[in-house]
C-alpha positions in Angstrom: 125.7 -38.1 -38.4 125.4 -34.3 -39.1 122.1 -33.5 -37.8 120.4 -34.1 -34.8 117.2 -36.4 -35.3 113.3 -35.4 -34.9 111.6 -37.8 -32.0 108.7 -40.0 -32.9 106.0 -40.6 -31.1 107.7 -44.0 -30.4 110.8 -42.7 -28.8 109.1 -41.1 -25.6 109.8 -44.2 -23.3 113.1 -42.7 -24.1 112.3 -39.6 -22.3 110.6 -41.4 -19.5 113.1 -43.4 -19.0 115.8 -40.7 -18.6 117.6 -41.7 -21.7 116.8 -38.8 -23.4 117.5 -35.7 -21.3 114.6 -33.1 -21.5 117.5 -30.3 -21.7 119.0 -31.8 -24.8 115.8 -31.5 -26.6 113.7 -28.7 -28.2 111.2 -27.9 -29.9 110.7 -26.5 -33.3 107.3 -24.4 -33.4 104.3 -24.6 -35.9 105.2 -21.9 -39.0 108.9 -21.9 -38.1 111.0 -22.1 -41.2 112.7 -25.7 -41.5 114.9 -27.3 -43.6 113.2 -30.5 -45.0 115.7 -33.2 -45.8 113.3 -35.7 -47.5 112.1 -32.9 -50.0 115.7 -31.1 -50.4 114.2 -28.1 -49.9 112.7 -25.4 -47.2 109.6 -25.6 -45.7 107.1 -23.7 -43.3 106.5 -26.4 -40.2 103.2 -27.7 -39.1 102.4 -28.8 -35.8 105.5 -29.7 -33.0 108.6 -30.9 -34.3 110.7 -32.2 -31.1 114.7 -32.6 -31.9 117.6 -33.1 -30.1 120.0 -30.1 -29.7 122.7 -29.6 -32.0 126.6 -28.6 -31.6 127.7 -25.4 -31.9 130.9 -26.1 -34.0 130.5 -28.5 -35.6 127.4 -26.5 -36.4 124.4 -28.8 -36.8 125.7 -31.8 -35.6 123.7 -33.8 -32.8 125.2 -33.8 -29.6 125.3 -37.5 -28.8 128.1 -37.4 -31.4 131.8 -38.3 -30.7 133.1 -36.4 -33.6 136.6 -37.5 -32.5 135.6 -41.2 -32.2 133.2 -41.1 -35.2 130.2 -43.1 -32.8 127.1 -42.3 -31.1 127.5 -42.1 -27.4 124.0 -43.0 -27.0 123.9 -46.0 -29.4 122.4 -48.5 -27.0 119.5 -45.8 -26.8 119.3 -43.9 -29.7 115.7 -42.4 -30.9 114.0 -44.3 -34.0 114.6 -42.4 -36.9 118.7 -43.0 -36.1 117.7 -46.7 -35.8 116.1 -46.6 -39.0 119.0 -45.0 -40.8 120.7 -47.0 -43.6 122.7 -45.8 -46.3 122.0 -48.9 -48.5 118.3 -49.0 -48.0 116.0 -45.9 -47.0 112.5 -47.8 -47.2 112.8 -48.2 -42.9 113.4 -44.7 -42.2 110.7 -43.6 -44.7 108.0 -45.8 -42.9 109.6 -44.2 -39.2 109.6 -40.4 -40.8 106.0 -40.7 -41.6 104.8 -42.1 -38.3 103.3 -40.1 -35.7 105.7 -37.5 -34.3 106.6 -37.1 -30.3 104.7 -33.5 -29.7 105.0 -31.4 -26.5 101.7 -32.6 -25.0 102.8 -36.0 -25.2 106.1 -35.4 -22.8 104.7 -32.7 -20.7 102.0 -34.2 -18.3 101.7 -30.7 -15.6 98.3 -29.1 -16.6 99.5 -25.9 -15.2 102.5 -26.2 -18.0 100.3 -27.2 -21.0 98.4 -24.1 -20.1 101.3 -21.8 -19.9 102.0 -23.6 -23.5 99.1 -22.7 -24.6 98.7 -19.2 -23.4 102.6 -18.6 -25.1 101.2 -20.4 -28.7 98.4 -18.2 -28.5 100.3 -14.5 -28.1 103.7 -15.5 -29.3 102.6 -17.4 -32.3 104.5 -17.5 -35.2 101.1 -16.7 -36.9 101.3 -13.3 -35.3 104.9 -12.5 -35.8 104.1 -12.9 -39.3 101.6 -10.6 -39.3 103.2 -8.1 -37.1 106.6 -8.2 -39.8 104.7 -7.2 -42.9 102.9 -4.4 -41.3 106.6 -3.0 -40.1 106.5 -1.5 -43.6 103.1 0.2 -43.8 102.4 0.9 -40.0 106.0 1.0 -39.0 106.6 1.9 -35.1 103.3 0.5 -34.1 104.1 -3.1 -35.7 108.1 -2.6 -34.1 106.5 -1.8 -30.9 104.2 -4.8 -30.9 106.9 -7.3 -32.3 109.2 -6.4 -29.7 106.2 -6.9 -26.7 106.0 -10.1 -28.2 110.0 -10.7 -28.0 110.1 -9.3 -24.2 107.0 -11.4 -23.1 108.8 -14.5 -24.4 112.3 -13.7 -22.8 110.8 -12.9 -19.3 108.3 -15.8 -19.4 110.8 -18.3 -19.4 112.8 -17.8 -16.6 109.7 -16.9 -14.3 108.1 -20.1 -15.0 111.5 -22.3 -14.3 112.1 -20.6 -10.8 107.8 -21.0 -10.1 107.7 -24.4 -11.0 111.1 -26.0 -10.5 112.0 -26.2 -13.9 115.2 -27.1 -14.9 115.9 -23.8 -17.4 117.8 -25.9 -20.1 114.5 -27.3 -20.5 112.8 -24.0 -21.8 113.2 -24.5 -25.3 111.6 -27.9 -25.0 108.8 -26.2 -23.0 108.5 -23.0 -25.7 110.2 -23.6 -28.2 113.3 -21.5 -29.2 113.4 -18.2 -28.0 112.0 -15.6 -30.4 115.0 -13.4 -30.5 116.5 -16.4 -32.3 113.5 -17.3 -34.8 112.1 -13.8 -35.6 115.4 -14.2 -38.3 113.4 -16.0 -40.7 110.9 -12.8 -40.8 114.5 -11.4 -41.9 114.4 -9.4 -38.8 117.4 -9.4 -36.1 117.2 -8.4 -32.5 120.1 -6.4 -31.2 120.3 -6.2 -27.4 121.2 -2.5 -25.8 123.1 -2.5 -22.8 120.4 -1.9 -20.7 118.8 -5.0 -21.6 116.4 -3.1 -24.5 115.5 -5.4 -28.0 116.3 -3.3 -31.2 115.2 -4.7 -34.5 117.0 -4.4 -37.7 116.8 -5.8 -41.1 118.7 -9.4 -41.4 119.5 -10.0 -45.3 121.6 -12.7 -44.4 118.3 -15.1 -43.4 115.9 -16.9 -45.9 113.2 -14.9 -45.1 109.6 -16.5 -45.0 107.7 -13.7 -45.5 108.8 -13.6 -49.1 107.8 -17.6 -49.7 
């Protein structure tokens, strides 16, 4: 298999369980760009998408894959939509895919989390880094200086709420998502870190960008 499979609602016994590792998932935010495989094409995301982590080389392969050995390691345990994969018949995983999906407040149960969830949806939302990237042309510094807040707040809030509440910090980009200096690409922006620790942004042609869909 050469992608790493979204989690159903279904799959968080799973998680529970300890069969899924929290640090081997992450989560994919509402209006992040995605690929959608059913539709062949690209898409702007709504609501939590929760996935297991993917190889670096081979890129975008799940990590529960042997590629030398051509076999899941987690077979026995493996989420839904990998049980309802078929090659001769796709009606199962079609029924699975359109189930409810696992979202973040179903796996996180600390109130003090969800609320730190919240609070990072509600400044560091896609929403607002969309809206902060097109005014980069007509207000220019301002909209830079306001992107990268956004960008700083993210990266500093993620280790600071691992080391205050005991949180494993693999399991940030389960918690929030994927850290902005990685997704602010598909607003065909790229962050350069100085030295010094500072974010610089320049122009990314190399990305689909969203803001022209």
């Amino acid at each position: 298999m050469r992608s790493s499979p979204t989690l159903q609602l279904q799959d968080i016994d799973l998680i529970r369980h300890g069969l899924l590792r929290k640090k081997d998932l992450y989560t994919i935010r509402t209006g992040e760009l995605v690929w959608d495989n059913i539709s062949n094409r690209t898409r702007i995301n709504e609501g939590d998408l929760i996935k297991v982590r993917e190889k670096v080389s081979p890129p975008g392969c799940c990590i529960h894959y042997d590629e030398e050995g051509k076999r899941c390691m987690i077979y026995d345990h493996r989420p839904s939509q990998c049980v309802a994969l078929a090659c001769w018949d796709d009606s199962e995983f079609q029924r699975v895919f359109n189930g409810p999906r696992l979202e973040r407040k179903d796996i996180i149960s600390d109130n003090i989390l969800l609320g730190l969830v919240r609070g990072h949806e509600n400044r560091c939302g896609n929403g607002e880094l969309e809206k902060l990237a097109r005014q980069v042309e007509t207000e220019g510094e301002k909209a830079v200086e306001g992107i990268i807040g956004l960008l700083r707040f993210d990266h500093q809030l993620r280790p600071f709420v691992s080391e205050r509440l005991k949180i494993d910090p693999e399991e940030m980009n389960l918690v929030f998502g994927r850290p902005l200096t990685e997704t602010i690409t598909m607003f065909g922006l790229k962050v350069i870190r100085d030295p010094d620790g500072s974010f610089l942004l320049t122009v990314d042609q190399g990305q689909t960008n969203v803001l022209a869909k």
